[in-house]
C-alpha positions in Angstrom: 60.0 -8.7 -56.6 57.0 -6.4 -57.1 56.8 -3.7 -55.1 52.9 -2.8 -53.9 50.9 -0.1 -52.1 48.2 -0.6 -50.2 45.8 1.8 -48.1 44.5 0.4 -45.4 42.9 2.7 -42.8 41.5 6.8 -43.5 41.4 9.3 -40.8 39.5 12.2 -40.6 39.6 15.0 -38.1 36.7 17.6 -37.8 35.9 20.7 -35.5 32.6 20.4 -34.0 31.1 23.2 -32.3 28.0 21.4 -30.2 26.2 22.8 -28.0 28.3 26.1 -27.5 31.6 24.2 -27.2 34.2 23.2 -29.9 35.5 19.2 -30.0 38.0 17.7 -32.0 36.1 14.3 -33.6 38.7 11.5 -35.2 36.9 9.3 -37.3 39.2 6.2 -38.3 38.2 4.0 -41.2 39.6 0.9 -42.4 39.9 0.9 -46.8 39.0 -2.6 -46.8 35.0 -1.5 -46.6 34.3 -5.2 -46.2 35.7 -5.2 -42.7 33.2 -2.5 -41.5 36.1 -1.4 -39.1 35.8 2.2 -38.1 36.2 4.0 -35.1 35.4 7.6 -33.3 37.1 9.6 -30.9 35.9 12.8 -29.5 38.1 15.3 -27.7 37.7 18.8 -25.9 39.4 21.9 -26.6 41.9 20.5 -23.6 43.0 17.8 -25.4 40.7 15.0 -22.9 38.6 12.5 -23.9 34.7 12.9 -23.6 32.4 11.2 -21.0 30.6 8.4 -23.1 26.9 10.0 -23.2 28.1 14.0 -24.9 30.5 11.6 -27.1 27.5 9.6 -28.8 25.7 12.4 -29.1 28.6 14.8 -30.9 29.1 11.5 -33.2 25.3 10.8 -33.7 25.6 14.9 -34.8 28.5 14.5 -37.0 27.3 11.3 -39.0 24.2 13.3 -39.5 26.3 15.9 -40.8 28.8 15.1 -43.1 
């Protein structure tokens, strides 16, 4: 039996401060980069998730970003 390792999703967390307040932004990303699979979540400093029109625009800010 072989044994085998495979990766098969990234996360990455970053602090955004926008527009005065901080978020937490999770980025996941699947390693097979043929899937195009990848996913954001954007959080306050409570812990809740963001209404849908500040979230686009704290990920539009961070892909601009990084």
């Amino acid at each position: 039996m072989k044994n085998i390792l495979k990766k098969v999703q990234t996360e990455t967390m970053y602090e955004v401060e926008f527009i005065g307040k901080i978020y937490s932004v999770v980025h996941l990303e699947d390693a097979d980069s043929d899937s195009g699979c990848t996913s954001w979540e954007v959080y306050d400093d409570f812990g809740d998730v963001v209404n849908t029109k500040m979230e686009s625009k704290i990920i539009e800010f961070v892909i601009e970003n990084i």
